[in-house]
Structures are given as structure tokens and as C-alpha cells.
SEBA-793724 format. One line per 10 residues: number of its first residue (from 1); their letters; for each residue x negated, y negated, z negated of N, C-alpha, C. Coordinates in steps of 0.05 Angstrom, whole numbers. Atoms other than C-alpha are relative to their C-alpha. Last residue first. Layout:
N
NUM = a = X,Y,Z,X,Y,Z,X,Y,Z; ...
***
This chain:
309
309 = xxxxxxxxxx = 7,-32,-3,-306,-334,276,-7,-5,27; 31,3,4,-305,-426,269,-16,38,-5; 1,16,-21,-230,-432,287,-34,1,11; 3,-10,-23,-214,-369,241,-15,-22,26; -19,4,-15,-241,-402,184,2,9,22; 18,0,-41,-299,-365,155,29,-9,8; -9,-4,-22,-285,-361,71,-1,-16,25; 3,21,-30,-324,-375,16,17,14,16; 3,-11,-27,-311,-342,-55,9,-9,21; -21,22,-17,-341,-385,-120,7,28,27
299 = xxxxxxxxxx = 3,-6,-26,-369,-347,-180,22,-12,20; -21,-7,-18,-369,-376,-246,-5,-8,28; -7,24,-22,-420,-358,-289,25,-2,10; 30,-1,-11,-443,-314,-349,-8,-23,28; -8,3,-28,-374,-327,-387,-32,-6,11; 7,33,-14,-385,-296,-451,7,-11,28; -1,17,-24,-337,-238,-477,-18,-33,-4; 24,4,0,-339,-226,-555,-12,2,27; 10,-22,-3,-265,-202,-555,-38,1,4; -7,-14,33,-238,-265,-570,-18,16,-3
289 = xxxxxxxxxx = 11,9,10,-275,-286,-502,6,9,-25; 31,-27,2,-238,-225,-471,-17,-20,-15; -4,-20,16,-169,-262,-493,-26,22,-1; -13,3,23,-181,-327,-472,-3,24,-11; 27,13,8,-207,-308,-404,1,-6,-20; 26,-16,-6,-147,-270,-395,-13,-2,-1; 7,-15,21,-105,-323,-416,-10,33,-11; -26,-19,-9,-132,-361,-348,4,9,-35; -13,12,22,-188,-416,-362,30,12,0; 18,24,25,-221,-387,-306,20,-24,-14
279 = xxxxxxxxxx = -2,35,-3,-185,-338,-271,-12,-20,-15; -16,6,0,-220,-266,-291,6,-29,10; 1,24,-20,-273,-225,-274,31,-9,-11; -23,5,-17,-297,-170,-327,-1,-23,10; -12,24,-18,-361,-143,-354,26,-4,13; -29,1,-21,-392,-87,-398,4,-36,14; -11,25,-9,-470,-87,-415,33,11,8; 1,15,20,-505,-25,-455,10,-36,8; -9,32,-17,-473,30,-414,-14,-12,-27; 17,9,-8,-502,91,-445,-6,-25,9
269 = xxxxxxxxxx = 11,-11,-19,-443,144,-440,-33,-15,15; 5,-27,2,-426,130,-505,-20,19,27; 20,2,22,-424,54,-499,-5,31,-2; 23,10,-8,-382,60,-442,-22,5,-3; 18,-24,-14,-337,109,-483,-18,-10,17; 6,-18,20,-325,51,-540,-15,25,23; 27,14,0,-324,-4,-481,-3,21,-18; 13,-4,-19,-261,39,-459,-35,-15,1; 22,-34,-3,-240,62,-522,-3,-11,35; 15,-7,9,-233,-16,-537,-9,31,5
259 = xxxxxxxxxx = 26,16,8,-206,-55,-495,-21,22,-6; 16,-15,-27,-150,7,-482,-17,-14,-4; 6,-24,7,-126,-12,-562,-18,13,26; 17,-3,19,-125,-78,-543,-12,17,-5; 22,9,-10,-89,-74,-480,-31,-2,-23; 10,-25,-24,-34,-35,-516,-23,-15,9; 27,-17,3,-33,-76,-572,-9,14,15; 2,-19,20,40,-94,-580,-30,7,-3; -9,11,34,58,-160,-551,0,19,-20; 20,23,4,78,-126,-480,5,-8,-31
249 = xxxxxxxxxx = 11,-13,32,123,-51,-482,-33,-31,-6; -9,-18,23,174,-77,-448,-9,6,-24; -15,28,12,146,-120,-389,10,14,-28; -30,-2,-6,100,-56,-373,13,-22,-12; -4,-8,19,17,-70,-386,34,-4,1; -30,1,-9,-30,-76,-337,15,10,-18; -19,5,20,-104,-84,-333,28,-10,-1; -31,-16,-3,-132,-46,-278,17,-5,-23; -13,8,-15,-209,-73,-287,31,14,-2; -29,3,13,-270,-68,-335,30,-10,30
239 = xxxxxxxxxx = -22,25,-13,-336,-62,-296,28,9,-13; -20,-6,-3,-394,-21,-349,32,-31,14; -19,12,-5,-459,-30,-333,35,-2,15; -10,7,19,-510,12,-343,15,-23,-2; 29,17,20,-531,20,-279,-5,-3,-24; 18,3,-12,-455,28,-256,-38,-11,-10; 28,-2,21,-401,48,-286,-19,4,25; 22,-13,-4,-326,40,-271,-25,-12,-1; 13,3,7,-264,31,-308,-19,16,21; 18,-19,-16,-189,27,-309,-37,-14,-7
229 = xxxxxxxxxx = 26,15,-4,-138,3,-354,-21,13,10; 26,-10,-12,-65,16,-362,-22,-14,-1; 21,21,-12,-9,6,-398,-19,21,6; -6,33,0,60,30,-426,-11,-17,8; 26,18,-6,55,108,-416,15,-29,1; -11,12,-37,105,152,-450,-24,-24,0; 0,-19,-31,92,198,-512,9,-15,19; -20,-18,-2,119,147,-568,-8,20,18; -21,7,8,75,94,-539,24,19,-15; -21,-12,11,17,116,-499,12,-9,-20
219 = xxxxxxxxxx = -7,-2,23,-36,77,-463,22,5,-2; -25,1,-7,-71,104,-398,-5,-11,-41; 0,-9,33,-149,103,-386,27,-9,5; -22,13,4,-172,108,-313,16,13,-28; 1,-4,32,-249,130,-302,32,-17,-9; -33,18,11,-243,147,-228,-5,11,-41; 11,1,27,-315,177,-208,24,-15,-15; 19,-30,24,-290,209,-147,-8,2,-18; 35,8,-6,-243,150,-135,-4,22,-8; 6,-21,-15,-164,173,-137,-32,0,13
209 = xxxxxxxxxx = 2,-36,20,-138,128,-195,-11,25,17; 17,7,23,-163,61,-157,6,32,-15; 37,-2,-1,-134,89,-98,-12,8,-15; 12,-21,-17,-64,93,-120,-30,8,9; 0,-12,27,-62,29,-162,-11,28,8; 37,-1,-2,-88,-6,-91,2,18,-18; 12,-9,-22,-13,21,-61,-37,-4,-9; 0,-34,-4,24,11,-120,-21,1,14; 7,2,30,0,-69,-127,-2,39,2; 34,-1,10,8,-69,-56,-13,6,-18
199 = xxxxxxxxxx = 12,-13,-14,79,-45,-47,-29,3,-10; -8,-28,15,104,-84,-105,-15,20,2; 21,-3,-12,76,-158,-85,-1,39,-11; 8,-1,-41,145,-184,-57,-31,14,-7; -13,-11,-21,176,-165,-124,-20,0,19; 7,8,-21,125,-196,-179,8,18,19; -15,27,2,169,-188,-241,-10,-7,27; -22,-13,-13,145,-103,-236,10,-34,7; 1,25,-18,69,-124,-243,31,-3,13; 3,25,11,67,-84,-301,0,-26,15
189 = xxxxxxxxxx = -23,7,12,104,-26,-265,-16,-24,-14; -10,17,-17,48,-15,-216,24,-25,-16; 8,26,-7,3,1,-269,17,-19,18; 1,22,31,55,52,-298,-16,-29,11; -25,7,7,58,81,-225,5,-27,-36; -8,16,-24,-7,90,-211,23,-20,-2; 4,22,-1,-22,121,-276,5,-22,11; -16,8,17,37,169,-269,-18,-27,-5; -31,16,-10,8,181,-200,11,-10,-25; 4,30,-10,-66,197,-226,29,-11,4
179 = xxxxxxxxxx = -17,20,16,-41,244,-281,-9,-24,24; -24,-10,-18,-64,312,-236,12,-24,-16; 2,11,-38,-142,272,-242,43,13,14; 7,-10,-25,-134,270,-314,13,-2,18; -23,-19,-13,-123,208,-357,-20,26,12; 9,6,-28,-175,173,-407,20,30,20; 15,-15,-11,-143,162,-464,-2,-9,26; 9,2,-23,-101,114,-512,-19,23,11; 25,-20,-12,-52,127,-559,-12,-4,18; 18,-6,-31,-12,73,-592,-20,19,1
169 = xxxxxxxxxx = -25,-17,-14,30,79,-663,-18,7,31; 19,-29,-9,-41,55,-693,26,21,0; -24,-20,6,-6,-12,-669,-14,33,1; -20,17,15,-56,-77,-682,20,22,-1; -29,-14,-5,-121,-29,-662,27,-29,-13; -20,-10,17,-183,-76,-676,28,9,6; -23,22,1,-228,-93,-610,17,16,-24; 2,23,-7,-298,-70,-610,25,-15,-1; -22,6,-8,-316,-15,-658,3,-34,16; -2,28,10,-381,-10,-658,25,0,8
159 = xxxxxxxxxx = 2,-9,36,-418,69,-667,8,-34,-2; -14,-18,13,-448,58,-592,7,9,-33; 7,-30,2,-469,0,-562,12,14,-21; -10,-28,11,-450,-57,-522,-9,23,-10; 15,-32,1,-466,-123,-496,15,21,-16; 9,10,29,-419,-181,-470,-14,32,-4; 7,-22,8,-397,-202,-399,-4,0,-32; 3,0,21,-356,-249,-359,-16,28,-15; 12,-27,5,-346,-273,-290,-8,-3,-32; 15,-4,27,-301,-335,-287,-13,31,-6
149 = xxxxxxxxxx = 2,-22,28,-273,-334,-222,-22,5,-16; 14,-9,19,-262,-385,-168,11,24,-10; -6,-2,31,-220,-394,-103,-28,7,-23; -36,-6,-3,-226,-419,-29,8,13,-25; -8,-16,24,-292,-450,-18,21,1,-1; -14,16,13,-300,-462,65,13,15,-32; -19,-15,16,-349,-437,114,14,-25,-23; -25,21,-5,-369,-488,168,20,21,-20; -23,-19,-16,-425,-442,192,22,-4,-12; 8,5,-20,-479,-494,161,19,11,25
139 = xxxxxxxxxx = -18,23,-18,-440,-494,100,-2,-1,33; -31,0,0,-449,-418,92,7,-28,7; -13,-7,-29,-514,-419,119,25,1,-2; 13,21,-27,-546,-472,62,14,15,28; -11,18,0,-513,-429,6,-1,-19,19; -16,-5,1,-539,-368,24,15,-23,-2; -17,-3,-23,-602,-396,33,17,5,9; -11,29,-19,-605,-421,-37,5,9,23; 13,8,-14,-610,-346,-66,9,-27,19; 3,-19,-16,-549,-326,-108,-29,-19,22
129 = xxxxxxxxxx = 23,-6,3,-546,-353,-176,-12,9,24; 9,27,-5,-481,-391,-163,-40,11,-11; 2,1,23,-449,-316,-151,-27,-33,12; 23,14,3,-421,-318,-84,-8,-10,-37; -10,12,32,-351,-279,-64,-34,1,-11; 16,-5,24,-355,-276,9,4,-6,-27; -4,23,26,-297,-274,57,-33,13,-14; 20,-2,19,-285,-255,124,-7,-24,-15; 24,22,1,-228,-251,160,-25,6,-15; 4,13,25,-214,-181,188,-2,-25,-5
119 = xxxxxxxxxx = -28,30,7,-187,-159,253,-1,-10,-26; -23,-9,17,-236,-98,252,15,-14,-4; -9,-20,-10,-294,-128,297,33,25,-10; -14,11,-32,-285,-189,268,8,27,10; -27,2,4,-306,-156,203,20,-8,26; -8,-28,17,-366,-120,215,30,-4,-4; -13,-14,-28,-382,-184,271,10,24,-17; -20,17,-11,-386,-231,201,11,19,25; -17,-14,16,-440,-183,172,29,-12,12; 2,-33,-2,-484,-179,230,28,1,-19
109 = xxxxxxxxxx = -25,-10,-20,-472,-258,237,2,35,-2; -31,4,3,-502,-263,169,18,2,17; -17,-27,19,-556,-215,181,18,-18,1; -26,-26,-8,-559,-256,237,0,25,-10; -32,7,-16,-565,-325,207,0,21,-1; 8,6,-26,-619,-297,154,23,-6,6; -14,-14,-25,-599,-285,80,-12,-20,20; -13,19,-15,-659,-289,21,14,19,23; 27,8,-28,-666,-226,-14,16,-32,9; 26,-20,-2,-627,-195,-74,-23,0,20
99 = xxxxxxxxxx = 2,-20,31,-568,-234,-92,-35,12,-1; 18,18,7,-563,-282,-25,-13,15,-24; 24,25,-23,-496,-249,-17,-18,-15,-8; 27,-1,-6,-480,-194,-73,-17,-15,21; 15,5,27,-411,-176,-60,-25,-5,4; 33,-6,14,-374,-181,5,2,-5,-20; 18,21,12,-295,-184,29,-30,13,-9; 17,0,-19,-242,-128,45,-1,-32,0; 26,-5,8,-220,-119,-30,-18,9,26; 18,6,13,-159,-160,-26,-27,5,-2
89 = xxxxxxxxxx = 4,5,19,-126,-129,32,-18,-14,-12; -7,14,17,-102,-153,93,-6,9,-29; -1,33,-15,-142,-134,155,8,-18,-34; -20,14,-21,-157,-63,121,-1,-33,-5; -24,-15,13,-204,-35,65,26,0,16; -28,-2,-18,-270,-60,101,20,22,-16; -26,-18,0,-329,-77,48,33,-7,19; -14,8,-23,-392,-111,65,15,19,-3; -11,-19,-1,-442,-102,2,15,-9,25; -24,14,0,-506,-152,13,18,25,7
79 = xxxxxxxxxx = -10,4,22,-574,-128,-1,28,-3,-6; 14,14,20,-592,-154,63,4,10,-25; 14,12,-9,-537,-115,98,-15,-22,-19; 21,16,12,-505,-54,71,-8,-15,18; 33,7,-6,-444,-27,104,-10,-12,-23; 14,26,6,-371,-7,84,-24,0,8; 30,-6,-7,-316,35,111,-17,-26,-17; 6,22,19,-241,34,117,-29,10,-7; 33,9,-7,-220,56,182,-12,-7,-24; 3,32,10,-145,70,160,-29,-17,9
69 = xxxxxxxxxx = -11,21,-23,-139,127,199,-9,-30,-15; 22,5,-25,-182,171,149,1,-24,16; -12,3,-21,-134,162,94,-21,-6,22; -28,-9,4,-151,198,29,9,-13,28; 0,-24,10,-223,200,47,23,9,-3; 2,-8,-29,-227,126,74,-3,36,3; -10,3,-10,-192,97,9,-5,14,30; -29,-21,1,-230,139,-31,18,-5,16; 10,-32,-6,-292,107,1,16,17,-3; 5,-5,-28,-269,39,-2,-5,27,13
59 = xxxxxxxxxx = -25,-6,-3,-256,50,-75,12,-3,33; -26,-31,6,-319,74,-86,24,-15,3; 3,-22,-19,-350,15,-51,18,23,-10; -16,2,-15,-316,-29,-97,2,10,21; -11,-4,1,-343,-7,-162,25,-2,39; 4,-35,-4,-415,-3,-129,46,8,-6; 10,-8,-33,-407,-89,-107,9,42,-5; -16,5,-17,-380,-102,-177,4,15,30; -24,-20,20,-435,-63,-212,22,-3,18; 2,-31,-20,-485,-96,-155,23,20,-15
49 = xxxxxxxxxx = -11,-8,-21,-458,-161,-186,-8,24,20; -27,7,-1,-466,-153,-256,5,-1,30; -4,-23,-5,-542,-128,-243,40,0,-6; -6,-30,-8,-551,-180,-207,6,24,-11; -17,-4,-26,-525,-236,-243,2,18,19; -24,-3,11,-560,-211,-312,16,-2,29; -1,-35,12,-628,-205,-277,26,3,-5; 5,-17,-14,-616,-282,-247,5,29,3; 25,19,1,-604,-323,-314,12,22,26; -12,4,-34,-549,-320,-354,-7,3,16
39 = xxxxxxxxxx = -9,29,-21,-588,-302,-412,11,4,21; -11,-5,-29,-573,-244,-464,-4,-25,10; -15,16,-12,-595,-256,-543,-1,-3,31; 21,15,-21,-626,-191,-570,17,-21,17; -2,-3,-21,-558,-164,-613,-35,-25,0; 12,-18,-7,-558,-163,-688,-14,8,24; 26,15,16,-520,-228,-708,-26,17,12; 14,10,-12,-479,-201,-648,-16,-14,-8; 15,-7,-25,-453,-140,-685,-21,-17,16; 8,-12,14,-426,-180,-744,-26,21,16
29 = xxxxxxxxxx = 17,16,20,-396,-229,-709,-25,11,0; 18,19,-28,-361,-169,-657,-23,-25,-4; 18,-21,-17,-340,-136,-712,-14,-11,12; 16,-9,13,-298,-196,-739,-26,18,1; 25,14,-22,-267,-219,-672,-35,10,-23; 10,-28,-6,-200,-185,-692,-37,-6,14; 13,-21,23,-196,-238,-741,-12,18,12; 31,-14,-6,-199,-292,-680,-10,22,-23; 25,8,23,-139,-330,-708,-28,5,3; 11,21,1,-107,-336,-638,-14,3,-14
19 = xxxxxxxxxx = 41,-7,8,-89,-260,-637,-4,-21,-8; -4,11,25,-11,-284,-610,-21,10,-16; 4,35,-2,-27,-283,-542,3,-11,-21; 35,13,8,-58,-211,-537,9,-31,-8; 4,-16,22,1,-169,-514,-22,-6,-14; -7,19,21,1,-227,-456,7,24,-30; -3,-12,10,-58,-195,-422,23,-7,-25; 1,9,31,-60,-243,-374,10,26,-13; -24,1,7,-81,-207,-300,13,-2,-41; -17,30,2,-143,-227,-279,32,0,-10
9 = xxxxxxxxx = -14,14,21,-167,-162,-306,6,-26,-7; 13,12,11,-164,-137,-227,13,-15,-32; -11,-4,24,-132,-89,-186,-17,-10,-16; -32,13,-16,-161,-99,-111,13,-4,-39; -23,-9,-10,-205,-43,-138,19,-12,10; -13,-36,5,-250,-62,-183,19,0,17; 17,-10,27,-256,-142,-199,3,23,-3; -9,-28,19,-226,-167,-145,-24,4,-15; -22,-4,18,-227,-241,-135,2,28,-10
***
């Protein structure tokens, strides 16, 4: 489920719901008459999921930098990412199982005692491209699928506008590092309707703005922030994530407008693939398909019942 940071652009972008016509999709046409046609295929899954996998180490890493105590740490095994953030967050789970070698039992028990040992469950999130054995030890160890997500990508390069401004009242940038808290904060606030999940939402927002390579883009309104969207880069491949947008200032463009200077500086810096994870058939998946988004697969993530750790 995460897609970056615990903070993921599963979250509907409803400043996007009234688009339907697909005008702003023009560019994107026009562009992909042009484009070398992309397969789904293997190459594409890894290098989308090591992006995933790299975004989420860094945030494991800031997390264990800004708070030592916390233990939060990750390994490699097989190929396979193994990230500890604590017992209960989102983004302690793997990337990349089966991805890049066949898995053995005890690399898989290796990765399974990483978490035990830390009061973790453990979870994988399994791209349907991932080496059959992976699939054959997960039933065999009585794992159990427990949600989807529509992974999504589309290509990119520089000198293309990708999503059409709707309010060129909005400013978007990429923050600095003494703006992480206002980002924090603004992200938190888009999730303000969901009380019980306040803490957390703050608490990954925080992180996610305090990576060493933290690419977190803010949108402005009058001088005051209204949304967020974060971003990191890997391989050439840019992961889209931290989309959030204040009850207030929704239904204006803010997400739009961040869409785009963040695939716009992607593209600058070389990226020639972006990608996001969303619910499948969510209007988040809706709204990046506008956006010349395909859906490359959809990834399933297993989980180890305690009865069977």
C-alpha cells in the first residue's frame, strides 16, 4: 500500500472530479503519438518496484536518524527490500519479492525472523510479475492476500507540459528543508476529516519531508499552502506520493498544478518514467489515467498470520 512514505497517492484527489471531459489530456495525446510504446512486461516491473523499494528505504533511514530509539532499519535479502519503521506502521513490509532472483524458504524465513524479531507482522507487497517461487512459498507458508493496488506509470520528458493549470492563481514549488513542518502540517491537514488517523498522518508527513533527498513540493493560494506532493527518484524513475489537499482549498487545481511541476522537474532531472500506486478503481486512478497514467499491473500484498509466524 505505500507508495513513498506511508503517505501515498491513494488518496482521491477530489480537486480533479469535475475534469471528466479529458481536455486536459490534450498534451499527453499529442506526446504519446511520439513516445516508443512501453510493455508491462518484467523490465518495467522492476525497475518500478526497486523505485518503490529505494523511496522507502530513505524514509526508513530518516526515520532511524531523526529517532535512533525507534530501531527502524532495513535489510536486503534476495533482492528483496525488508523495511522496519515500527510494529504498526504502514511502511514496515517488503518490496521486490521474487523481483530479481528466485526466493528460497530461508531467505524467506530470514526475512520473516527480521520482523518477528521486532514485534512486526509481516507483509509483502508482490508485483504479479514476480518470480513463480514467490508465489508457490507464500501459499505454502499459509500466507494470506490482504489488499490490492493498481500500480501505474506513464513516460516523460522534458519541454511537455503534462497536466494543464485550471487556477494560474496557484503556485507551486519545491519547499526548503527549514519549510519541512509547514509541509508536514498542510499534508496533515488534508486528512483533517479522518480524526482517529491524525497522529499518523502528521507523524509519516514529518519524515517524508526530512529524507536526505526529500523532494516535497507545496501549493500556494494567496501566499498560504493548500496542498502537497512529494517525490522521489530513483534510476530514472520518478515515485509520485504525499498527495493532499486541505478541505477548503479542494476543486481548485492544486493537485494539478503539483502533477505537473513535479513530472515537469523529473523530466529535467532525467527521469524518463514516473509512477504512482493507487486503489484500483479509486478516483485516484481515474484522475492519473486522465493524466496519461497506465495501469502496469496490479500488485497484491500477502500477509503471515500470526498463528502460522
Amino acid at each position: 500500500m505505500p507508495c513513498l512514505n506511508g503517505t501515498s497517492d491513494n488518496r482521491d484527489n477530489r480537486d480533479n472530479r469535475d475534469n471528466r471531459d479529458n481536455r486536459d489530456n490534450r498534451d499527453n495525446r499529442v506526446m504519446n503519438q511520439h513516445e516508443t510504446f512501453i510493455f508491462a512486461d518484467l523490465a518495467l516491473s522492476q525497475r518500478l518496484e526497486r523505485a518503490e523499494a529505494h523511496g522507502n528505504r530513505e524514509f526508513v533511514a530518516a526515520r532511524a536518524k531523526l529517532f535512533p530509539e525507534s530501531g527502524a532499519q532495513w535489510i536486503e535479502v534476495a533482492g528483496t527490500s525488508a523495511m522496519f519503521d515500527g510494529p504498526e506502521s504502514p511502511v514496515t513490509q517488503t518490496f521486490g519479492l521474487g523481483m530479481f532472483q528466485p526466493v528460497t524458504a530461508p531467505e524467506l524465513e530470514t526475512i520473516e525472523t527480521f520482523f518477528h524479531d521486532r514485534g512486526a507482522s509481516v507483509f509483502h507487497e508482490v508485483s504479479p510479475l514476480a518470480d513463480a517461487s514467490a508465489l508457490a512459498l507464500l501459499n505454502e507458508r499459509g500466507y494470506r492476500p490482504l489488499e490490492f493496488t493498481s500500480v501505474l506509470f506513464r513516460p516523460i520528458k522534458p519541454g511537455v507540459q503534462f497536466a494543464k493549470p485550471r487556477n494560474q492563481q496557484i503556485n507551486t514549488r519545491l519547499i526548503e528543508r527549514s519549510e519541512a513542518e509547514v509541509w508536514a502540517q498542510t499534508a496533515a491537514k488534508g486528512w483533517s476529516e479522518f480524526v482517529e488517523l491524525g497522529d499518523l498522518i502528521l507523524g509519516l508527513s514529518r519524515i517524508t519531508a526530512e529524507r536526505d533527498n526529500a523532494l516535497s513540493f507545496i501549493a500556494e493560494l494567496d501566499g498560504k499552502p493548500i496542498a502537497t506532493g512529494a517525490m522521489s527518484i530513483c534510476e530514472g524513475v520518478a515515485l509520485l506520493a504525499g498527495a493532499s489537499t486541505i478541505p477548503e482549498a479542494r476543486q481548485q487545481g492544486a493537485q494539478l498544478a503539483l502533477l505537473d511541476n513535479r513530472l515537469r522537474y523529473a523530466a529535467e532531472q532525467g527521469c524518463d518514467l514516473a509512477m504512482m500506486c493507487t486503489l484500483p478503481g479509486s478516483g485516484s486512478q481515474r484522475n492519473a489515467e486522465r493524466q496519461g497514467f497506465r495501469i502496469a499491473y496490479t500488485r497484491i500484498k500477502w500477509q503471515l498470520p500470526h498463528a502460522n509466524a
